[in-house]
ZAMARGU-4260 file (C-alpha; in steps of 0.2 Angstrom, whole numbers, plus 5000, padded with zeros to 4 digits):
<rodrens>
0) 5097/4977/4998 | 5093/4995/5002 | 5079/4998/5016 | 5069/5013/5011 | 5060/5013/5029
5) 5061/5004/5045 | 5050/5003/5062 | 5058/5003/5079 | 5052/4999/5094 | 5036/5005/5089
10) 5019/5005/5096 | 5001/5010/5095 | 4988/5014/5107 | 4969/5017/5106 | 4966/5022/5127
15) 4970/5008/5137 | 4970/4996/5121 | 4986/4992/5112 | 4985/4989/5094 | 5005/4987/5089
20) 5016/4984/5102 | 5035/4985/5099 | 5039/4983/5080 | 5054/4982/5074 | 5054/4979/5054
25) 5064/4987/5039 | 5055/4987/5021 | 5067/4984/5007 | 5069/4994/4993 | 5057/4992/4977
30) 5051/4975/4983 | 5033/4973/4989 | 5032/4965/5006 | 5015/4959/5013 | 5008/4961/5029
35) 4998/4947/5034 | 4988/4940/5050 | 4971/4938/5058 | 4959/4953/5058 | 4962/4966/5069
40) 4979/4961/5071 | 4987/4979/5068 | 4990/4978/5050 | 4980/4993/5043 | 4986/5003/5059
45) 5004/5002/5052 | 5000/5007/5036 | 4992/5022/5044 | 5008/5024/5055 | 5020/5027/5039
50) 5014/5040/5033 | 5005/5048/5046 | 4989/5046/5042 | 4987/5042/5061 | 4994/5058/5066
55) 4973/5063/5061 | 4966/5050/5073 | 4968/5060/5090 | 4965/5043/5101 | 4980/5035/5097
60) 4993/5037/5104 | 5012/5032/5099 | 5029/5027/5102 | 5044/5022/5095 | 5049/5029/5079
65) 5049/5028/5060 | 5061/5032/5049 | 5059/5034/5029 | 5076/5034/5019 | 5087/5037/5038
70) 5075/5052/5041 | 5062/5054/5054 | 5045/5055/5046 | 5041/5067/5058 | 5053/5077/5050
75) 5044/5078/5035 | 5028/5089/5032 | 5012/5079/5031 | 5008/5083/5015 | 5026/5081/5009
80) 5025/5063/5017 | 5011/5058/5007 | 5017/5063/4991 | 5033/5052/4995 | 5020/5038/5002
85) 5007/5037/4993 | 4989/5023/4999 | 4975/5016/4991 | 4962/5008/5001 | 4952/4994/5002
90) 4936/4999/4993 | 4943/5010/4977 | 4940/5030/4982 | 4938/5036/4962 | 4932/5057/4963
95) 4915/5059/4957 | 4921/5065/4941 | 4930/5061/4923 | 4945/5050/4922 | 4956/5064/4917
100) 4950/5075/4930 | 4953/5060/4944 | 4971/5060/4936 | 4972/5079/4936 | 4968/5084/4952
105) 4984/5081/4960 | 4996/5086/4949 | 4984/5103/4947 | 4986/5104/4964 | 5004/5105/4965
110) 5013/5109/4950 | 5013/5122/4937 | 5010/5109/4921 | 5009/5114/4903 | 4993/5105/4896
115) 5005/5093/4885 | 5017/5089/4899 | 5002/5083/4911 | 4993/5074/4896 | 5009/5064/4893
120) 5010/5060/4913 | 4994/5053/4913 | 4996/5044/4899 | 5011/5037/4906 | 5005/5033/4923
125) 4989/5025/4916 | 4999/5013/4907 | 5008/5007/4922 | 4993/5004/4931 | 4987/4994/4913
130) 4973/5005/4912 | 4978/5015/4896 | 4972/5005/4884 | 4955/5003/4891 | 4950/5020/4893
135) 4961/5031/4881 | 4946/5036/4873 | 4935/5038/4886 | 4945/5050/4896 | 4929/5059/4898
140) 4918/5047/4906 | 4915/5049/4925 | 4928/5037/4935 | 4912/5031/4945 | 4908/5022/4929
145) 4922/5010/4928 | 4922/4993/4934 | 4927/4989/4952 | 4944/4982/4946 | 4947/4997/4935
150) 4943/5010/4949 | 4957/5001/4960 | 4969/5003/4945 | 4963/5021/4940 | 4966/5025/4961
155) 4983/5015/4959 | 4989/5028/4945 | 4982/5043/4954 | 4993/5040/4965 | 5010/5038/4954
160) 5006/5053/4947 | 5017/5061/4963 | 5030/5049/4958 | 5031/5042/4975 | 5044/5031/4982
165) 5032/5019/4992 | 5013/5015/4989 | 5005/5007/5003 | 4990/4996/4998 | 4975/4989/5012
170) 4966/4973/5003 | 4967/4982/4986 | 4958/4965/4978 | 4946/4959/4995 | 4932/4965/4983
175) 4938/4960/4967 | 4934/4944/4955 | 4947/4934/4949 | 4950/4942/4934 | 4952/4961/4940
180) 4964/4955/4954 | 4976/4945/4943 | 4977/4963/4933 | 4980/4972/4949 | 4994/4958/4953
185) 4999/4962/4937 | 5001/4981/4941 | 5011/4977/4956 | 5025/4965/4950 | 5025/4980/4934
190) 5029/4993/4948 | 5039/4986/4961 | 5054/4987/4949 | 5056/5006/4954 | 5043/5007/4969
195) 5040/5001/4986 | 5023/4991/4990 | 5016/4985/5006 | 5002/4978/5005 | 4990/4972/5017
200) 4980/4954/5011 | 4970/4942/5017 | 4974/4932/5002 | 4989/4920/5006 | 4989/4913/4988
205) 4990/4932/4983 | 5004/4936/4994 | 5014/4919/4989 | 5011/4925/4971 | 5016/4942/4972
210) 5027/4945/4988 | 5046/4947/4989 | 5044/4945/5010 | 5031/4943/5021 | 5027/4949/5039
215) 5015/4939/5049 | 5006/4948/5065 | 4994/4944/5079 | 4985/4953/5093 | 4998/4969/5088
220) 5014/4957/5090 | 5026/4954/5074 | 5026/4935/5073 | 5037/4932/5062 | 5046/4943/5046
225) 5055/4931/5033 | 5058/4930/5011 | 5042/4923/5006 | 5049/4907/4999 | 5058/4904/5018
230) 5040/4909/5025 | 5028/4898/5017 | 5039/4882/5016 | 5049/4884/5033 | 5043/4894/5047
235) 5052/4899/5061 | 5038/4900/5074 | 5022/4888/5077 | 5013/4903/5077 | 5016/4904/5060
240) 5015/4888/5056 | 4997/4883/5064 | 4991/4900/5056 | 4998/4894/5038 | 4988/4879/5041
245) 4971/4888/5046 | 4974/4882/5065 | 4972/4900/5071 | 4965/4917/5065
</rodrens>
């Protein structure tokens, strides 16, 4: 199993408040691995740390390094980073304008694109998010219209249409019914056969469902990093464990 990026030794501080300290973790290759733990445990400062999105924060503070396929990501230009690593956030981020324009904009931003060619990319994209079919003839309504499930999905295949290697997800589905976040589950499993996702739930059921390994955190600390079958029905730590069975967190 190929590992497309791995943490060493790294570590995150806000002033005098450490927020990671020392993680060591490599992400396999189109597999979606879960980040799970108690709030304000680190998780979305890591998904900030891969592709640099915390280089904007000018508080923290890091060590350590990350590497995205062998290469330092600090040898990457931000913007390049970000179209290898894409992220969608916790509350859905649709532009306050059409659908095709939401799928549009970054690929008008940088390619050259015959009209055809970027129709047939969006098209495409859509349909891996599972979106296509509900709004193929409605390409023209305002993205701020769509439901709360179909804004996440719509942000999802924004951001294939870089064609990134890795999408980084914070609680995609913490605001979701249960309905819109089995279609969003759906989306996943669909795209981890040729892209990487880390996601970060509070859901354990969701990341049992859908998650290929899970990494478990507390207070900045990697608990514990194992298969997801190994991790729900034998973990290594009592950390683990007592947090499995709502003891902690």
């Amino acid at each position: 199993m190929n590992t497309v990026m791995e943490m060493k030794d790294w570590k995150v501080n806000y002033g005098e408040v450490t927020v990671l300290n020392d993680v060591n973790i490599a992400f396999p290759e189109n597999r979606i691995t879960a980040l799970i733990g108690p709030s304000g445990c680190g998780k979305t400062t890591l998904l900030k740390s891969l592709n640099r999105l915390l280089d904007e924060e000018v508080s923290a503070q890091t060590q350590g390094e990350i590497t995205f396929k062998d290469r330092s990501i600090k040898d990457f230009h931000c913007e390049t980073l970000r179209q290898k690593i894409g992220i969608v956030f916790q509350t859905p981020t649709p532009f306050p304008f059409s659908i095709e324009k939401n799928m549009a904009y970054a690929l008008d931003y940088h390619f050259a694109m015959d009209r055809q060619n970027k129709k047939n990319l969006i098209s495409e994209k859509l349909k891996l998010a599972g979106l296509y079919d509900e709004v193929k003839d409605r390409m023209d309504l305002s993205a701020t219209n769509l439901s709360g499930g179909q804004q996440q999905r719509l942000c999802i295949a924004r951001s294939l249409t870089l064609n990134p290697d890795v999408i980084l997800l914070d609680e995609p589905c913490s605001s979701l019914d249960p309905k819109a976040t089995a279609k969003i589950e759906e989306t996943l499993l669909r795209l981890a056969q040729e892209i990487t996702i880390i996601i970060v739930t509070h859901n354990m059921a969701q990341a049992k469902r859908i998650a290929n390994h899970v990494a478990f955190f507390i207070d900045g600390e990697l608990v514990e990093y194992q298969p997801t079958n190994d991790f729900f029905n034998h973990p290594q730590k009592e950390e683990t464990r007592q947090y499995l069975e709502g003891l902690i967190g």
